[in-house]
FISE-110154 format. One record per residue (C-alpha): x, y, z; residue number from 0. Coordinates in Angstrom, 3 decimals, m for minus. Each point is the difference from the previous one (the first is absolute). Last residue first. Layout:
<recs>
+----------+----------+----------+-----+
|        u |        v |        w | seq |
+----------+----------+----------+-----+
|        X |        Y |        Z | NUM |
...
+----------+----------+----------+-----+
</recs>
This chain:
<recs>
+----------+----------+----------+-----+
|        u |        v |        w | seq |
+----------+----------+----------+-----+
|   m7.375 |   37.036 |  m12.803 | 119 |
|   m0.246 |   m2.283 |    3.136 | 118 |
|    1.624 |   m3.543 |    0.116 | 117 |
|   m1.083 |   m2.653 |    2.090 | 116 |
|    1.717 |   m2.928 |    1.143 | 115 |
|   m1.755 |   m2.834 |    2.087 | 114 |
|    1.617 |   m2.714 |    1.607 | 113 |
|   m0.642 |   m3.658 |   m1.409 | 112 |
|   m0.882 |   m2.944 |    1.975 | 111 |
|    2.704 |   m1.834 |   m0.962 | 110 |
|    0.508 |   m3.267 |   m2.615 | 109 |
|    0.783 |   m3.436 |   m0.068 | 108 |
|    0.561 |   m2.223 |   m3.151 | 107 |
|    0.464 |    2.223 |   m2.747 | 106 |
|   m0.406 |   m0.554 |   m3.829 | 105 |
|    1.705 |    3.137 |   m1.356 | 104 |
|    2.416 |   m2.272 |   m2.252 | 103 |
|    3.842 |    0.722 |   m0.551 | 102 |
|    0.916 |    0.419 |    3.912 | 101 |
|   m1.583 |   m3.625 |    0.554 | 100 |
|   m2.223 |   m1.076 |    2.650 |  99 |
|   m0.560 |    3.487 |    0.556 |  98 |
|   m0.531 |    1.870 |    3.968 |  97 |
|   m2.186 |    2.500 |   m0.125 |  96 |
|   m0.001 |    3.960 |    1.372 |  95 |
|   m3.182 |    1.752 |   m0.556 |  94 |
|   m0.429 |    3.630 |   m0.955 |  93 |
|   m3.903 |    1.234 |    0.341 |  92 |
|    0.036 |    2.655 |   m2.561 |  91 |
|    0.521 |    3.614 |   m0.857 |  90 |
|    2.962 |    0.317 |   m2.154 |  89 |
|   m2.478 |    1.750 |   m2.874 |  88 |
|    0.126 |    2.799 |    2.258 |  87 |
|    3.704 |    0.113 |   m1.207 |  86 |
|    3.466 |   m0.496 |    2.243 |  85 |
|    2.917 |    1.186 |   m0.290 |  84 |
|    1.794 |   m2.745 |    1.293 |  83 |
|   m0.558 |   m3.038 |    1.380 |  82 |
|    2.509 |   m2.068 |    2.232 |  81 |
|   m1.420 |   m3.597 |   m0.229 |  80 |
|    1.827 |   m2.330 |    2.991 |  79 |
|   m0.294 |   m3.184 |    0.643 |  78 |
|    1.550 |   m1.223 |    3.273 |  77 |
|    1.270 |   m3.510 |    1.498 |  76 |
|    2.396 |    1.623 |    2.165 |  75 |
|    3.447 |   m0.710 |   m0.829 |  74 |
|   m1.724 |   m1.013 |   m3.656 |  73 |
|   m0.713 |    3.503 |   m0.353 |  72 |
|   m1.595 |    1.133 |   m3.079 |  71 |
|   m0.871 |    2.598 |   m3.238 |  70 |
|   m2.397 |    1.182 |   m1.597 |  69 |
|    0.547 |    3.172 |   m1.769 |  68 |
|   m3.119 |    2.297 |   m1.254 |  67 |
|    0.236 |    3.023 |   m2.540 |  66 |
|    1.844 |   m1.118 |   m3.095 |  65 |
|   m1.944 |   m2.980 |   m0.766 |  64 |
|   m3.315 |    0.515 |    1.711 |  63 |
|   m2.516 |    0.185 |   m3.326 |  62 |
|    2.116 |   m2.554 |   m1.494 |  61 |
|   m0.766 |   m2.882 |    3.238 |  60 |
|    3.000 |   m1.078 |    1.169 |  59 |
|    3.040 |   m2.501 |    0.157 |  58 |
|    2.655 |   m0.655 |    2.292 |  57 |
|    3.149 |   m2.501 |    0.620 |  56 |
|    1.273 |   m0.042 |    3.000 |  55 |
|    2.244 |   m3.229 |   m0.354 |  54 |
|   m2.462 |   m1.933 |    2.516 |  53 |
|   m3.002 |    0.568 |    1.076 |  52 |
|   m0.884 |    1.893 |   m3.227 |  51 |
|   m1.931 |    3.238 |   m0.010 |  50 |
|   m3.095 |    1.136 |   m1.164 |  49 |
|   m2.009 |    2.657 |   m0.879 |  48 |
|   m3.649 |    1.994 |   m1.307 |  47 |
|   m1.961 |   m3.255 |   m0.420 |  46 |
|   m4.034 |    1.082 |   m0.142 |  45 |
|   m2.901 |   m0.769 |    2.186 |  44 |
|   m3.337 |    0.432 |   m2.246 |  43 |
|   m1.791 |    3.584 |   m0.144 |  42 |
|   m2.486 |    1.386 |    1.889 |  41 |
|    1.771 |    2.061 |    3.172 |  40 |
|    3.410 |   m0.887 |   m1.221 |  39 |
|    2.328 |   m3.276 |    0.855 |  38 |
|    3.459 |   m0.425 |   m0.013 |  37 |
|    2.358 |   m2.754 |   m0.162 |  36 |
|    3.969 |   m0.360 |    1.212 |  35 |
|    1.897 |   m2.723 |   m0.250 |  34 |
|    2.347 |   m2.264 |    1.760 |  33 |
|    1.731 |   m2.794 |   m1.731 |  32 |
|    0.735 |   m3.377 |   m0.227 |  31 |
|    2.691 |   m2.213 |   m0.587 |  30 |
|    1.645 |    0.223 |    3.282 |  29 |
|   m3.975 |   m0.390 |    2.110 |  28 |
|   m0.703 |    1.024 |    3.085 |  27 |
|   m0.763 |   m1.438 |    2.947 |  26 |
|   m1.894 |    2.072 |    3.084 |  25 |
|    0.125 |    3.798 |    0.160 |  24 |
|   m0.237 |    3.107 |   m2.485 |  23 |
|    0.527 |    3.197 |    0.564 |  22 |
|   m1.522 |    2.394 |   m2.671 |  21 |
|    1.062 |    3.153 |   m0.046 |  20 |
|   m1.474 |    2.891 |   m2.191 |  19 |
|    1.915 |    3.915 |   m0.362 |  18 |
|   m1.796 |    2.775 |   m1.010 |  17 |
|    1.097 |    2.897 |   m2.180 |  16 |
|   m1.674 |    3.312 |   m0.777 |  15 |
|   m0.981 |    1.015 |   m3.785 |  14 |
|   m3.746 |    0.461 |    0.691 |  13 |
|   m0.721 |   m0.012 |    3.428 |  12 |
|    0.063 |   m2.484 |    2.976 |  11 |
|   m2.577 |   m2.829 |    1.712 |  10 |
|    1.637 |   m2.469 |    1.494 |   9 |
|    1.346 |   m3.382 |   m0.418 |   8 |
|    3.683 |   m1.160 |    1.824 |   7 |
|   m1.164 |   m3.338 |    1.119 |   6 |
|   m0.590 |   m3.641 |   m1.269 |   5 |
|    0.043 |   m3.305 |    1.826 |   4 |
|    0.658 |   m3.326 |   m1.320 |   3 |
|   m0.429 |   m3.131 |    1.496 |   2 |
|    1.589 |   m2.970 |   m1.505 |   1 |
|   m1.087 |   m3.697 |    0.516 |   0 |
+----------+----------+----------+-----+
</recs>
């Protein structure tokens, strides 16, 4: 089992940073991955990162590329996503998961999300 637990949400303004952690506790897995999804008011939960267990290898979403960082601490079994300026069109529940496999976004546990908003 893994539990995962996400913090760092908030609500901020156009163009200000925030900075998501996701600790995560139990086994996990050298192959995998973590990622991170998000979900707006109406619209289906969306991959906007991830980052390999191992190696460190990263991919996201295009509409993030440039502007968000994820990055981790195996010392402390921590995902971070560093965002930067942000849009309105950030706004989302952000939930941490943990991938069975850092090239899929098929994800065997998952947080309870922390809430980001973004004012214009």
């Amino acid at each position: 089992q893994v539990q995962l637990v996400e913090s760092g949400g908030g609500l901020v303004q156009f163009g200000d940073s925030l900075r998501l952690s996701c600790a995560a506790s139990g086994r996990t897995f050298s192959n995998g991955g973590v990622a991170w999804f998000r979900q707006a008011p109406g619209k289906e939960r969306e991959f906007v990162s991830a980052i390999r267990w191992t190696g460190g290898l990263t991919r996201y979403v295009d509409s993030v590329k440039g502007r968000f960082t994820i990055s981790r601490d195996n010392a402390k079994n921590t995902v971070y996503l560093q965002m930067n300026s942000l849009k309105p069109e950030d706004t989302a529940v952000y939930y941490c998961a943990v991938l069975r496999n850092y090239y899929s976004n098929y994800a065997d546990y998952w947080g309870r999300g922390t809430q980001v908003t973004v004012s214009s």
